[in-house]
C-alpha positions, 0 to 999 in steps of 0.5 A: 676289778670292780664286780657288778655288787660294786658297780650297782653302788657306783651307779646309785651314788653317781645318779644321785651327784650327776643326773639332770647336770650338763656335761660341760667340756669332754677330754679325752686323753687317751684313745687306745680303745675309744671306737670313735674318734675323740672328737666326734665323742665330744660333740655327741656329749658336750652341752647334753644333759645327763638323764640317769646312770645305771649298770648292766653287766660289767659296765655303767652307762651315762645316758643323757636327755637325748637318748645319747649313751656313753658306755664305761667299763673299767676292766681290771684297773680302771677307776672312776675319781671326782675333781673339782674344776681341774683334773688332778689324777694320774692315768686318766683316759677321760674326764667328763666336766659339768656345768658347777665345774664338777669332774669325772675322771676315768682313770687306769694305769693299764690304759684297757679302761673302755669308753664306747659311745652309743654301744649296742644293747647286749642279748645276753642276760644280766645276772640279776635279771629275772631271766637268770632263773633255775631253767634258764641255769639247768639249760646252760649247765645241762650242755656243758662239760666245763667247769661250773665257774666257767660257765658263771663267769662267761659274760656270753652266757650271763653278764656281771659274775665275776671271778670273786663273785662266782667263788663267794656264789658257789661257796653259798649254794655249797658246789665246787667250782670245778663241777663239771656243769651238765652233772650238777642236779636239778635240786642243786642248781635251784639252789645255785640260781637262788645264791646268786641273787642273795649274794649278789645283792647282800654284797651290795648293801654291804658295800652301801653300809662300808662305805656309802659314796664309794665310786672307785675300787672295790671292797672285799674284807667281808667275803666268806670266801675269795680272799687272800688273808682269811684261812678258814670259811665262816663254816670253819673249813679250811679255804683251798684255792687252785688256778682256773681259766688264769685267775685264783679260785677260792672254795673248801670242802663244804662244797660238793664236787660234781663230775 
């Protein structure tokens, strides 16, 4: 699943192709989890002029010159794919075609990929908002029994960690992601507030640096942590992983476990 680190760089490199174009013809192929009818989302978009597209949480928004949204999240499998005139790829539950013939096409084999037109502003801090501060954090932790993770991840609480995300933070401001979050000190949630930011943004220039037009997948060699083939941490730990909440944590023992 594309995390927010991925989805700031395909909103930077979709911005830089698609901003000030119009959207010549909508298609919508698949309507599972389309909230409007599609072709009520075609007259909203068709002939608008993009303005800017940008990310907020786990999501990327294409707002055009009128003040029309539409709102794309990709869940688990989505990808978003250029074409040229026709839509040549498998899967797509949209395709939106600009005025020099240039596509976009969101696609995803499971079919949960999810367009909403116009959604509704989210009341719940983004990740890399100022907001998400060491109070904002000691608040959240200090009324809570579960585990740390669980709470990072919880896009009620704040929006755009996701499961690798949380196990690479939490590896960095050395907590274990099994720390029950009310018994995490003071000092080390300053700590933890600071690590979200420098690794969610050092995750982002590395993806820029990798590959500087990427707009689909995800890039994951360069964590420390959360992946599959290393066995030790940068540190020389050996990398454990356990299940929590049904996804695969990763951590070591250079993070202190809190309960």
């Amino acid at each position: 699943m594309p995390e927010l680190p991925d989805l700031e760089v395909f909103s930077h490199n979709l911005n830089k192709k698609l901003a000030g174009k119009k959207i010549k013809k909508v298609t919508v192929l698949q309507t599972k989890k389309l909230k409007v009818a599609a072709a009520t989302l075609q007259k909203q978009l068709e002939k608008k002029t993009v303005r800017t597209i940008y990310r907020s949480g786990k999501e990327l928004f294409i707002e055009c010159k009128d003040g029309t949204v539409l709102g794309l999240h990709l869940m688990l499998r989505g990808k978003l794919e250029w074409f040229t005139k026709k839509n040549p790829h498998k899967y797509t539950i949209m395709e939106l075609l600009f005025d020099d013939d240039i596509g976009l096409a969101i696609t995803d084999p499971q079919r949960q990929a999810a367009p909403t037109l116009n959604p509704e502003s989210a009341n719940v801090p983004d990740a890399l908002s100022k907001k998400v501060n060491a109070a904002f954090l000691k608040e959240l932790l200090q009324q809570s029994n579960k585990p740390v993770k669980t709470v990072l991840t919880d896009q009620g609480l704040i929006r755009g960690i996701g499961n690798a995300y949380a196990d690479e933070i939490l590896y960095h401001a050395h907590i274990h992601p099994f720390s029950i979050g009310k018994k995490i000190p003071d000092a080390t949630i300053k700590v933890l507030a600071k690590s979200i930011r420098t690794v969610l943004k050092n995750a982002e220039k590395k993806i820029r640096k990798i590959d500087p037009d990427i707009i689909g997948g995800e890039l994951r060699d360069f964590m420390a942590v959360h992946h599959h083939t290393k066995t030790h941490s940068p540190g020389g730990a050996v990398i454990k992983h356990k299940t929590l909440n049904s996804r695969k944590t990763y951590y070591t023992s250079e993070q202190k476990l809190y309960t």
